[in-house]
N, C-alpha and C positions, 0 to 999 in steps of 0.2 A: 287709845290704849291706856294712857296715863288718868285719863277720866275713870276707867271701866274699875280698876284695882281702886282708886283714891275714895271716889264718890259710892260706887255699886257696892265694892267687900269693906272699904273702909279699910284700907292697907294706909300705910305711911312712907313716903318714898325716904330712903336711908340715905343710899347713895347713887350716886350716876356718872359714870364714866363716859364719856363721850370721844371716841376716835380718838385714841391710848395708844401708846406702844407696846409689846409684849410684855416689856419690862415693867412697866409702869403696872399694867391690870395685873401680872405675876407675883410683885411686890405686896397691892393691898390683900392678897387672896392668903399669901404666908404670915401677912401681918393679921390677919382674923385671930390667930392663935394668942395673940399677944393682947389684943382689944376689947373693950367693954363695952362697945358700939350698939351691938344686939341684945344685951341683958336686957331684961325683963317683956321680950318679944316672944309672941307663940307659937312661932313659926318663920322660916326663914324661905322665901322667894328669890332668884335670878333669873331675871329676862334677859335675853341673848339676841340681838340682832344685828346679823352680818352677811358677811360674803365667807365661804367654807364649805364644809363638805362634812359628812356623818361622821367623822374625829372631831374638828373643832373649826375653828373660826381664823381667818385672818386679822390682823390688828391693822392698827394707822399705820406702822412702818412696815407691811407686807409680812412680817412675821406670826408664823402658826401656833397659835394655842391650843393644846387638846381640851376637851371636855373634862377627859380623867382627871387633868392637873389641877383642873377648876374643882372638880368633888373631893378631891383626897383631902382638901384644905377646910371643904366644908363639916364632913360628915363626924369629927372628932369633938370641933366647935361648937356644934348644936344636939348632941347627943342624942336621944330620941325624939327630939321634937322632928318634928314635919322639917322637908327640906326638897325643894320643889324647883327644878332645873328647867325654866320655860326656852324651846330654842326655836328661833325663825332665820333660819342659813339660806338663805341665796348659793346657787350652784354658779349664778354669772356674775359678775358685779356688775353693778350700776352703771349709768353713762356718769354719774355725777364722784365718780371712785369707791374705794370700799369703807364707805360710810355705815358704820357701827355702834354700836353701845351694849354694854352692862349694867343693869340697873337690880339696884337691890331694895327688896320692899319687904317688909312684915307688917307683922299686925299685932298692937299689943296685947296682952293680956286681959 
């Protein structure tokens, strides 16, 4: 997956969350508004892969994320640029727990 975006589109991985607590992936998403992270990017990506259901996602600490919570924080930030919500939810979770990530990629200008 990480090849397909880096190598194939030529994205740049921003950032990557890895089995987070609600609070924790809640936190950087409020803090977008505040950050200079994404400037001069032409488009903004999140991949989504977890255990959930067609609202949102579970976290590391079993706590539910909506999707919504996740856009409302984007859609302000990035103004008309492209803004592109990739999700892969699992309806069971794993034998291995509900192992997750958020990863954010764009691509520059």
């Amino acid at each position: 997956m990480f090849d397909f975006f880096d190598k194939t589109l030529r994205f740049k991985t921003v950032v990557k969350l890895e089995n987070q607590p609600r609070e924790k992936i809640r936190e950087w998403f409020k803090a977008l508004d505040r950050s200079k992270m994404f400037e001069g990017f032409e488009m903004f990506v999140c991949l989504i892969i977890g255990f959930g259901n067609y609202h949102g996602f579970h976290c590391n600490d079993e706590e539910f994320l909506s999707f919504h919570e996740i856009y409302k924080h984007t859609k302000d930030k990035f103004g008309d640029k492209p803004k592109v919500l990739l999700v892969d939810i699992s309806h069971v979770p794993n034998s291995r727990g509900n192992h997750h990530f958020v990863l954010f990629i764009s691509r520059t200008l």
